[in-house]
N, C-alpha and C positions, 0 to 999 in steps of 0.2 A: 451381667454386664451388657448393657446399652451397646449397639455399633452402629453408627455411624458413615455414610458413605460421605464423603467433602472432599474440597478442596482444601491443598496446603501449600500457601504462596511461596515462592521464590523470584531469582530475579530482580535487578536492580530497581528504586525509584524510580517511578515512572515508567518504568518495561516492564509489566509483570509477566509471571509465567506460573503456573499452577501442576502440581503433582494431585491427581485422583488417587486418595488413599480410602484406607478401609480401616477405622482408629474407634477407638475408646470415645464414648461422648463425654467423659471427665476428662479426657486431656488438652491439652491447647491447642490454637488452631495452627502452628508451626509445630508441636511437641510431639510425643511418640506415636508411631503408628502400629496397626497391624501387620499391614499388605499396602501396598504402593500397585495400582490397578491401573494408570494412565498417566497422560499428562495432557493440557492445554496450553496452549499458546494464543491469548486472545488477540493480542497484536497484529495478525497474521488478515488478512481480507481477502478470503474467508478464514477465521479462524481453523488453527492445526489443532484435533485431536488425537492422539492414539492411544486409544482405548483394548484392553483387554478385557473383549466383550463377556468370555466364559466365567474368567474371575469375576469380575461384576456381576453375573448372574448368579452362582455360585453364591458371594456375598447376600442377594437379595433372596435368596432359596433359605440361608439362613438366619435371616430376620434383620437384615441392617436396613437401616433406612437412610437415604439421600434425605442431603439437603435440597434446596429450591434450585440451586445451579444445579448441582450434579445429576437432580432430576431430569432435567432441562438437555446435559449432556449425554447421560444414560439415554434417554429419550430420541435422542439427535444421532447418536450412534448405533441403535436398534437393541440394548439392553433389555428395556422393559419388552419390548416385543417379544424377546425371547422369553425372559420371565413369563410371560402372560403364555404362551405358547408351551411352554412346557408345563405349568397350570392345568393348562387343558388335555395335553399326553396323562397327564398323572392320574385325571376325572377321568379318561377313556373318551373323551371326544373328540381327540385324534391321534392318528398317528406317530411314531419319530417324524418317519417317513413325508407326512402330511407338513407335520410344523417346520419338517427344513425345510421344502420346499418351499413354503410361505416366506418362510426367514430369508431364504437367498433369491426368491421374487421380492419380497422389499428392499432387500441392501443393492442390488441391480437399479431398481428405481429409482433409489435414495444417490446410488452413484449415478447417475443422469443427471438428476436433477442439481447436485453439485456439480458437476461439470460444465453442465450448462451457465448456473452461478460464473463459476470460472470463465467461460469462455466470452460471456455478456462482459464482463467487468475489463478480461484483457481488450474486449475490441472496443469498449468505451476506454481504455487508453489511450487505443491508436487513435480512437477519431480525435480524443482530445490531443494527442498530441501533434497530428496534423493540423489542425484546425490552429495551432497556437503557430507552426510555422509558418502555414500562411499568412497569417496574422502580420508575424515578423517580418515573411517578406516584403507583404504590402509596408508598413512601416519601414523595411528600409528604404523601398523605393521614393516614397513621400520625400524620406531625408535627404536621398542623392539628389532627387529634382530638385529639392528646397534649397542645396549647396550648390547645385549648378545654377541657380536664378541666381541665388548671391553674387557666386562668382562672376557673373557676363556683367554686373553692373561697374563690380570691382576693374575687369579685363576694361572696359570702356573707361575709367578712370584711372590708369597704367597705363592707357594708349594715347588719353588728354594729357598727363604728366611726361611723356615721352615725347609731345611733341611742342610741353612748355622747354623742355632739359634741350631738344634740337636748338630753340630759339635762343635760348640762353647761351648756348654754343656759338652761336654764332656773331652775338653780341661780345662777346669774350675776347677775339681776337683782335679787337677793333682796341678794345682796352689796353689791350698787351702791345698795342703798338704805340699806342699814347705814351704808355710805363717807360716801354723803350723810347721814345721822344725826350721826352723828361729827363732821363738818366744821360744820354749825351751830353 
């Protein structure tokens, strides 16, 4: 029997999400598995893995092979490294001793260097998103000046209209007395 390390999708249309299994290469790629060894989350920036790095190796000690991704994520997760690392325990060219050390001076690295990812990504948010309110404030300023130029022309034309409405008032009376003339 063939094994296979892959992914096996879940997760709605358009959201995937992936289970790390360890199946049969005659079965399908949702169908039965052996071992369920992780999952991914690609969605995620940076994508989420959790990997159970032992089982995976384990797996690869016993002849399964990754596909292209899972290699990809075995790889990205320090899988192979340990595979390759206990390889060489096995030949006598090092020690436990020696290869965990190795193993846990690259997963220290490897977290730096994700963190760092992280940490670049949040402060290019904040810069984008300051950069967008200023943006906004400037634009609203534009708008309030652009409404208050409006307005003063408007105000100057309420103040000519007020002082057609005075004049017209006053014309008025003159009328109202004619009316009353007439009516006697």
């Amino acid at each position: 029997m063939s094994v296979k390390i892959r992914l096996q999708r879940h997760g709605k249309k358009g959201k995937p999400f992936y289970w790390i299994v360890a199946a049969d290469a005659r079965s399908k790629r949702d169908g039965k598995f052996l071992e369920k060894i992780g999952t991914y989350n690609p969605t995620a920036n940076p994508a989420i893995i959790d990997l159970n790095v032992d089982a995976a190796v384990q797996w690869l000690h016993n002849g399964a092979q990754p596909t292209d991704t899972a290699r990809a994520i075995l790889s990205y997760k320090g899988a192979l490294l340990k595979h390759h690392l206990d390889g060489g325990v096995r030949k006598g060219a090092l020690t436990q001793e020696q290869a965990d050390a190795k193993f846990t001076a690259w997963l220290d690295e490897k977290a730096g260097a994700v963190n760092a990812k992280k940490d670049g990504l949040s402060k290019a948010k904040e810069e984008a998103k300051a950069k967008a309110f200023k943006l906004e404030q400037e634009a609203n300023e534009k708008r309030a000046k652009a409404a208050a130029e409006a307005a003063q022309p408007a105000v100057e034309e309420v103040a000519e209209e007020a002082t057609e409405v005075e004049a017209t008032t006053e014309e008025t009376p003159a009328v109202e007395e004619n009316n009353e003339e007439t009516q006697a």
